[in-house]
C-alpha positions in Angstrom: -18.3 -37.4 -19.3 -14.9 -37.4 -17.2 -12.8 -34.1 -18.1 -9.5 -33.4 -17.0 -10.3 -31.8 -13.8 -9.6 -28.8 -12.1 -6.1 -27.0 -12.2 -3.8 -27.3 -9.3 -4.0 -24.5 -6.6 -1.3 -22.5 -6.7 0.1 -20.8 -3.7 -0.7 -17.2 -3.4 1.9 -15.4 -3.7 3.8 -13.3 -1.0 2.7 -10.1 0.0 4.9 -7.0 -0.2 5.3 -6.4 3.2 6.9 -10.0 3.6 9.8 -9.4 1.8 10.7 -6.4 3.0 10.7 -8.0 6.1 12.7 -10.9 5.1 15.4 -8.4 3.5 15.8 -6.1 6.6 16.2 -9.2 8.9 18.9 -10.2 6.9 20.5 -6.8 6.3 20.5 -6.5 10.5 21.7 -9.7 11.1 24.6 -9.5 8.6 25.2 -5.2 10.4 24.6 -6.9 13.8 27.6 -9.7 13.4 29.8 -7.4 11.6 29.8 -9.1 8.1 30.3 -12.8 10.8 26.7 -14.0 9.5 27.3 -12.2 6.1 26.8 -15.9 4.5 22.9 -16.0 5.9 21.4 -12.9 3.2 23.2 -15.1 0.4 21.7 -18.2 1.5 18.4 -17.5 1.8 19.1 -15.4 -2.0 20.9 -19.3 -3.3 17.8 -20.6 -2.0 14.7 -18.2 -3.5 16.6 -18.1 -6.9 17.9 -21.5 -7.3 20.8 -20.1 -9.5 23.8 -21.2 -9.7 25.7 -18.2 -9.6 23.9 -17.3 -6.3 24.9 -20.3 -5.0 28.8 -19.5 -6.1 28.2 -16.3 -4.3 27.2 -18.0 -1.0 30.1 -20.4 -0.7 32.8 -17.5 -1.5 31.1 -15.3 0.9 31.0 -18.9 3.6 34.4 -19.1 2.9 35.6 -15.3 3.5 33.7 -15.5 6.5 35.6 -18.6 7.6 39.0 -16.7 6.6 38.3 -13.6 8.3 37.2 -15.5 11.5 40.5 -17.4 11.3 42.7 -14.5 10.8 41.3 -12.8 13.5 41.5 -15.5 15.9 45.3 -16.1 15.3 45.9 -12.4 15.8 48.6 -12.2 18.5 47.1 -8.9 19.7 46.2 -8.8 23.3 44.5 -5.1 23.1 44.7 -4.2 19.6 44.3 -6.2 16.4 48.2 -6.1 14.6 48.3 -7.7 10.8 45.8 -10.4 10.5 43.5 -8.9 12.7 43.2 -5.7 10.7 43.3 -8.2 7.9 40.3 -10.3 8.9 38.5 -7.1 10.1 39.2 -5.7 6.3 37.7 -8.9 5.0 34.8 -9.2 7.2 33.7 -5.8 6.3 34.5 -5.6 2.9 32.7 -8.9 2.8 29.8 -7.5 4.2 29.1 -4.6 2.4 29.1 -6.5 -0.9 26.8 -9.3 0.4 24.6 -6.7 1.3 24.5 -4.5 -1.4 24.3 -7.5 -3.9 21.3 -9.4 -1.6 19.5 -6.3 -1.6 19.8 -5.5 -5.3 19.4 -9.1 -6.6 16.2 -9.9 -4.1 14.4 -6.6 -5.3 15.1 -7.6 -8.7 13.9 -11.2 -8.2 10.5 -10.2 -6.5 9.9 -7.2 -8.8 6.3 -6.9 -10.5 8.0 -5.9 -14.0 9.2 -9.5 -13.6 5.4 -10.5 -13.2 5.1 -11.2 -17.2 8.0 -13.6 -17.6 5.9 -15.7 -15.2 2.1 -14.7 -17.2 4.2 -16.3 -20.4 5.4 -19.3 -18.5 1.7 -20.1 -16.8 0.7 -19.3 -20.9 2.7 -22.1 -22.1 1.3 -24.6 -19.8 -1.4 -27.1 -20.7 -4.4 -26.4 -19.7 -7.3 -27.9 -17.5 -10.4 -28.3 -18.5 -12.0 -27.4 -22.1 -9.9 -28.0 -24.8 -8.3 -25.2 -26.2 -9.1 -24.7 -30.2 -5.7 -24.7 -32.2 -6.2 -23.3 -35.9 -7.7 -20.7 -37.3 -10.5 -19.0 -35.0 -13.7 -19.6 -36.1 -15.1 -16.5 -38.8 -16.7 -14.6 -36.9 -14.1 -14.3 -34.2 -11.4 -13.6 -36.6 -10.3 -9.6 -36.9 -12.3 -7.8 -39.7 -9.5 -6.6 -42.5 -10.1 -3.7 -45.3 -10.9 -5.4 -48.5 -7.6 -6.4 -50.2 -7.8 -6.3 -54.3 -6.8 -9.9 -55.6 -3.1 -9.5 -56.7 -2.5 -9.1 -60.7 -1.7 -12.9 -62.3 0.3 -12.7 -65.3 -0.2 -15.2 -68.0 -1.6 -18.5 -66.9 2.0 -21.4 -66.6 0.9 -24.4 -68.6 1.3 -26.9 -66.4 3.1 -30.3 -67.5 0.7 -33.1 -69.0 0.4 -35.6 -65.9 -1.0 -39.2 -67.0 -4.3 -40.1 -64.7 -4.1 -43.6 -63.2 -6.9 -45.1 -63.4 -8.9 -46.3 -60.0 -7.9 -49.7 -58.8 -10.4 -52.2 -59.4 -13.2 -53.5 -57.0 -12.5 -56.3 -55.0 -15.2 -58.9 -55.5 -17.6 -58.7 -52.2 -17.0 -61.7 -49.8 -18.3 -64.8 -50.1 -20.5 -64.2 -47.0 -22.3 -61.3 -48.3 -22.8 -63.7 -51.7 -24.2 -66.3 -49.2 -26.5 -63.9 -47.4 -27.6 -62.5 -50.9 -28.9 -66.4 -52.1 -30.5 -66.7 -48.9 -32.7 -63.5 -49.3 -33.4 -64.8 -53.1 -34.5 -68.2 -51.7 -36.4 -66.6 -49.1 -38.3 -64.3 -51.3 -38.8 -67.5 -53.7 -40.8 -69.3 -51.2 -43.1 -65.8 -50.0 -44.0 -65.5 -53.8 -44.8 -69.0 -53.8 -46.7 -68.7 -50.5 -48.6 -65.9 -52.0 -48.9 -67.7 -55.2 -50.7 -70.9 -53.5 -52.9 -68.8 -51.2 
């Protein structure tokens, strides 16, 4: 009468169009700042993936950014950048161009639909909702038809080793209810033949 229920709604999932927006917002913004906000494509990547190794990627790239903006605002300069100006404006940019190049590869990869059947397999393994699903062999006529197989060839028959047959335990002697309720019934049908006798 109560079943297991319904399955949980899933979210649907993203369209296209929203993740191509997503990855040239964070392209611009990381181009705009000059590699400044370089940390922002690897956070939201650290964030959609929940690896580990994108997370890594997030705080080195945080951290160049931080060096970089250091170096440059040290730089003794007043016009031109000298050492660690150019060297903080090396960083920034260097650091940019890989955070974009690897956001933009490892988000397309992420969101790709030839990834779609890792996810059919997982959703698969899941229990399900609802009817019970039948584990065994499928029923005979759903089972694939198969060409008709000769039996395989038996050689001579193994005799098989003499095994000594115990025999059945012995019945246990019924309760003493039951014995009880069987004397009752015989004095009972005692006094209808008697009844039936004296009528």
């Amino acid at each position: 009468m109560h079943g297991q229920g319904y399955a949980p709604q899933q979210p649907p999932p993203a369209s296209g169009g929203t993740h191509v927006t997503l990855r040239v917002l964070f392209v611009v913004l990381a181009v705009v700042t000059c590699g400044f906000a370089a940390w922002a494509p690897m956070l939201r990547l650290a964030l959609v993936t929940r690896k580990s190794y994108d997370w890594f990627l997030f705080a080195l790239v945080s951290a160049l950014d931080v060096t970089a903006l250091v170096l440059v605002a040290v730089d003794p300069g007043e016009e031109d950048f000298q050492g660690p100006g150019n060297a903080g404006m090396v960083i920034l940019l260097t650091t940019m161009l890989a955070a974009v190049i690897y956001y933009l590869f490892a988000d397309i990869r992420h969101f790709s639909p030839h990834r779609q059947p890792q996810y059919a397999a997982y959703a698969a393994t899941r229990p399900s909702y609802g009817y019970p699903q039948q584990h065994g062999p499928a029923p005979v006529h759903l089972q694939p038809t198969q060409p008709h197989q000769q039996p395989p060839v038996q050689g001579p028959p193994v005799q098989q080793p003499h095994v000594q047959q115990t025999p059945p335990p012995p019945t246990r002697p019924a309760p003493a209810r039951i014995h009880q309720v069987q004397a009752e019934l015989d004095e009972l049908s005692d006094y209808l033949r008697k009844q039936e006798g004296g009528n």
